[in-house]
Structure formats: structure tokens, C-alpha cells
N, C-alpha and C positions, 0 to 999 in steps of 0.2 A: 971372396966372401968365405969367412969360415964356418963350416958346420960342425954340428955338435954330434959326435960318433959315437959316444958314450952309454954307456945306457944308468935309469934312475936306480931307484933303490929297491925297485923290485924285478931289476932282470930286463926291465924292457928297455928297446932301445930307444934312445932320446931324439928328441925334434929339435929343429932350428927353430931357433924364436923368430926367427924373420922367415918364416916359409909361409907359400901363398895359401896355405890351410887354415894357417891361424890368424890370418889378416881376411879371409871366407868369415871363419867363424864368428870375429870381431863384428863383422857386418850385419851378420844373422840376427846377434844377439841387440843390436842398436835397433834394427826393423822391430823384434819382438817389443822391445822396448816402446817404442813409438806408439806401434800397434794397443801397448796396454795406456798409454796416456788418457787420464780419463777426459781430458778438453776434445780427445779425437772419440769417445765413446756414443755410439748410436742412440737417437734421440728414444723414451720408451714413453710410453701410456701417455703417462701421467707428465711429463715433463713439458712445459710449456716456451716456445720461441716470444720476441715481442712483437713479430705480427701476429701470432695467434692472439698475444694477453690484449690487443688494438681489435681484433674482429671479436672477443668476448664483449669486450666492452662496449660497439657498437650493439652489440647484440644486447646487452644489456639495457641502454641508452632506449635502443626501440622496446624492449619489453612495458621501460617504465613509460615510456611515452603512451603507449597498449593503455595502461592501466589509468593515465591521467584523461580518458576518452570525455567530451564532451558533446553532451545529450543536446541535440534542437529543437526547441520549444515547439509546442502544438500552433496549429494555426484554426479558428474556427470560419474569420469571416468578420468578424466584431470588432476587430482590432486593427490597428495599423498594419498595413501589407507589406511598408516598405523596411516597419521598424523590423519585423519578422526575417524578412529575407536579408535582413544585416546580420541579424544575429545566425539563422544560416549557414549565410555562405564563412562566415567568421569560424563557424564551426565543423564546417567540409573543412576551411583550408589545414584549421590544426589535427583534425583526423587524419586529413590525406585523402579524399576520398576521390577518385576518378565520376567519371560522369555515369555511370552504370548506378554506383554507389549513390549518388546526390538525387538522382531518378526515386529509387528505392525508398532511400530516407525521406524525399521528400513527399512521397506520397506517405508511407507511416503518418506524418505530421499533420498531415489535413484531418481535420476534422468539422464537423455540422453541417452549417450549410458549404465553406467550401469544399467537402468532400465529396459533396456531389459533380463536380467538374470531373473529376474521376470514370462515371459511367461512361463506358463505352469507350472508354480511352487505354484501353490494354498497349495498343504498339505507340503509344507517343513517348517524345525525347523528353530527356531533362528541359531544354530550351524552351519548346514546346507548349510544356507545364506551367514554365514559370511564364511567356507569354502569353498564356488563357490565364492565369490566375490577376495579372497583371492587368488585364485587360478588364478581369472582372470586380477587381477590389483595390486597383491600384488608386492613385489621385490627381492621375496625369487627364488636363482636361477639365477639373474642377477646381482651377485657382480662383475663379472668381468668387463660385461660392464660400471658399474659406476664407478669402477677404472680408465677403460680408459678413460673418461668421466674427472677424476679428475687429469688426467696427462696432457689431454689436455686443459685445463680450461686456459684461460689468460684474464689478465683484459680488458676489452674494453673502448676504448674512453670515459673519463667523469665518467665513473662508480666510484660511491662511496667504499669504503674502506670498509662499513660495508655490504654492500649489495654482496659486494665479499666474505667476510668473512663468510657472512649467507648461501651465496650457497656453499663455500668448505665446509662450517661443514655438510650439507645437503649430500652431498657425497660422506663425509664421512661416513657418518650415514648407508649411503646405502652402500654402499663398505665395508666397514669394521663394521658391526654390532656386538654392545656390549657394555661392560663396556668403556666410553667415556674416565673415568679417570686416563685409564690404562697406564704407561709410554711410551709405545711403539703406543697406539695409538694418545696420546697429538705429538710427534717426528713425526710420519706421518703427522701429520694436520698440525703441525707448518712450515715442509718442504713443504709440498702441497703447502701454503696460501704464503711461499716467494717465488714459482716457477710462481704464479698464478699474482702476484703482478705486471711482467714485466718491473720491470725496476732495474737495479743494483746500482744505485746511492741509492736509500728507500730502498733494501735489504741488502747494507752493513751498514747503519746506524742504522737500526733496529737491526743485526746481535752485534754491539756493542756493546748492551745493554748485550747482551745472554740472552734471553727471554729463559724460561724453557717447557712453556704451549704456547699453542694457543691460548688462549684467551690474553696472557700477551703482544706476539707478534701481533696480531691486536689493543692492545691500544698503544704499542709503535707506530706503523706505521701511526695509525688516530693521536696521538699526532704531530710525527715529520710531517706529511703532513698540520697540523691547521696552525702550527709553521714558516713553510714554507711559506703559501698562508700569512700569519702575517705579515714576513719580506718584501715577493715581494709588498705588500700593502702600507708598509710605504715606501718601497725605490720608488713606481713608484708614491705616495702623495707628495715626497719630489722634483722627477726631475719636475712634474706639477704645483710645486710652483716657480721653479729657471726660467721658461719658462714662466712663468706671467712674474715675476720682469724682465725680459730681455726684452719683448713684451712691460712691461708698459714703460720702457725706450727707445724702440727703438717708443716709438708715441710721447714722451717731444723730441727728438731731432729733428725732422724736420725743425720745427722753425731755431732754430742756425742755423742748416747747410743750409738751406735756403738763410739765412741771410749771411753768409758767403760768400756763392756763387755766390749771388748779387754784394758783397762787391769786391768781387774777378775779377770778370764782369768788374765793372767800373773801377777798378784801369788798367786791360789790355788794354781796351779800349783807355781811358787818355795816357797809354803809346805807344798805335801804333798812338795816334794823334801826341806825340812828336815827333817819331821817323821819321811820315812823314812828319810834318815841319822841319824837320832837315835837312832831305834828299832833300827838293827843294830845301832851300835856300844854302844850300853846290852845288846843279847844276848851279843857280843863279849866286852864287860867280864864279865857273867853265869857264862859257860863261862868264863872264865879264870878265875876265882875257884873256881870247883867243883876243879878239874884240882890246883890249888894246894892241900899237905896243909895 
């Protein structure tokens, strides 16, 4: 191999270009190199990986959840026990609340009289809670009486259709607890809701259709009742028109018959003047005739 003996242009003496210094330095300067790449560059502050931008966004996900929080209604004692603890627990589960949490809330919730199951009850469970409160306003126990309750049910003056309809299903609910869309118990609620109806004219016309379901027989009944109030609307629009047009007629005729009866006036008049100048001079004629031998 031949070396370079030489020296450059300023005196010094020259290198082999193939010497292990400058194939050293080559290397050096390829590491620096690397070293400054900025894809190899240390992550800083501000710079974000995407599992960080996936744990922001979970993080975000629960804030907005945080803020969508849903409040559970008061309970006094007046109302339905079981519709209450639906709405409840519906609203433990999208909170999240563990059972500490449901404890808490659900005492908040109590009010009136069921608030008073509360005295004296510092160390009771969630569980606990909800079987004294159950015990004391639930409905388990009392199906009979809301049967009887649903045989007696009739509609009252003015009551709406669906507001009847809302309290048999309610009593039903309570009376016969269970599967709602069982055949035998749609058959009960549909004969319930036409006993409840009171009147036989809407129950044979509903009856026509053969509604299968209780629900199918409360849209027949609210239709044929819209249907109804519809016709007596236009037929009692239509007599309110015949009773103008006769009224505006009977105020154009006055005049004429008015005038008629003027008319009428004078002409009788004219004729009792003839009739008693007729009548004197026929007495007139009378005496002269006597007088004459």
C-alpha cells in the first residue's frame, strides 16, 4: 500500500487517505450525526406520545361523564316505592356509585314520612335500607287489594282515555306482577280497560275491531273518541251556520212586512169608510121613502 510522504501546501506533512484515523474520524462524525437526528430527539413537556393522547381522552371521556351526573328523585312515602327505586338504581348504575355511595344518596332522598325509618338507623347497609323501606311501602303482599281496586276502577267525568289507560296498566302492574307480555296477562288488562271505560256504546265499537293487546285497544278507543268529538264538531259548525243565514233573514224582512201591514192598514181603513157611507145613505134612502105617502 502506498503512502502519501508528501506534505500539503502549508508545510505539513500529508496523511494517507486510507489510514485508520481517518476511517476513526468517519465514524465519529456518522455517531454525531445520528445523535442529532431529530426522530432520535428526547421527548420534552409539551410533546405528546399516542398513549398519552388515548389516557387524555379517557380522561376527558370521564370528566364529561362527571358532568352528565344524574340526580335521584325524592322519595316521601306517597308514591310508588317500586317506581322510585327504578329510577334509583338506574341512576347509581350511570353514576357509578359503589354501595357506600347508594347508602348516602339514598338516605339524602328520603323524605316525610319515609324519612323517618331513618331514626336510629346510623350503622344500617344500603341493603338493609332498601329492605325496611320495602317492607314498609313496598306492594308485595297486597295483590289482592289492587285487584279489587282494578275491578272497581271506572272512568270519571271528563277523564281522559289515556290517563285511564295509565292508571289500569298501573294496577295491573300491581296486581298481577310480571311478564306484562304474557297472553293471559295482555286479556286481563284489555278486559280490565273495557270494564273501566263505562260506557257500552265505545266498548262495542272498540270490540269490532278485535284488538288483541291492551295497548292496541286503548289506541282503537282514543281514535274512535278523536273521531267522534271530529263529527259532533262539524255537524254542531254546520247547524251554527243554518242559524246565521235564517237570523240574517229574518232582520232583511222587517221592512216588507212592515210595509205590508201599512199597506194592509190603509186599504181596511178605505174600506170601513165605504162601507159606512153606504150604510147612511141606504138609512137616508130608508126615511125618505117612509115620509113619502
Amino acid at each position: 500500500m502506498k503512502r502519501n510522504t508528501g506534505s500539503d501546501g502549508n508545510g505539513r506533512p500529508g496523511r494517507d487517505k486510507d489510514s485508520p484515523s481517518d476511517s476513526g474520524n468517519e465514524d465519529d462524525r456518522k455517531g454525531r450525526d445520528r445523535r442529532r437526528d431529530p426522530k432520535d430527539k428526547p421527548r420534552q413537556r409539551g410533546d405528546s406520545s399516542p398513549d398519552d393522547s388515548s389516557a387524555s381522552d379517557h380522561r376527558h371521556s370521564c370528566n364529561c361523564r362527571h358532568n352528565r351526573y344524574i340526580k335521584p328523585k325524592e322519595f316521601s312515602g306517597e308514591t310508588s316505592f317500586e317506581t322510585f327505586m327504578m329510577s334509583f338504581t338506574n341512576a347509581a348504575k350511570f353514576n357509578g356509585w359503589n354501595a357506600k355511595e347508594k347508602l348516602a344518596y339514598l338516605r339524602a332522598s328520603l323524605t316525610g314520612v319515609a324519612a323517618q325509618l331513618l331514626w336510629g338507623a346510623d350503622d344500617i347497609s344500603y341493603d338493609q335500607l332498601v329492605k325496611k323501606l320495602e317492607d314498609r311501602f313496598g306492594s308485595a303482599g297486597l295483590e289482592e287489594r289492587f285487584e279489587a281496586e282494578l275491578h272497581c276502577r271506572r272512568r270519571r267525568p271528563g277523564e281522559p282515555i289515556g290517563e285511564l289507560a295509565q292508571d289500569v296498566r298501573r294496577l295491573m302492574s300491581l296486581a298481577f306482577p310480571g311478564n306484562d307480555d304474557a297472553p293471559l296477562w295482555q286479556h286481563i288488562a284489555r278486559d280490565s280497560f273495557f270494564t273501566a271505560l263505562d260506557d257500552p256504546a265505545l266498548q262495542m265499537e272498540v270490540r269490532k275491531n278485535e284488538p288483541r293487546t291492551f295497548e292496541e285497544a286503548v289506541r282503537l278507543a282514543l281514535r274512535y273518541e278523536i273521531t267522534k268529538a271530529a263529527v259532533e264538531s262539524s255537524a254542531s259548525s254546520g247547524r251554527h251556520r243554518v242559524s246565521r243565514r235564517v237570523d240574517g233573514t229574518r232582520d232583511e224582512s222587517p221592512p216588507f212586512q212592515a210595509q205590508a201591514q201599512t199597506q194592509q192598514h190603509q186599504d181596511f181603513e178605505d174600506l170601513q169608510t165605504t162601507v159606512e157611507l153606504e150604510g147612511r145613505s141606504q138609512c137616508e134612502a130608508s126615511k125618505t121613502s117612509r115620509r113619502s105617502p
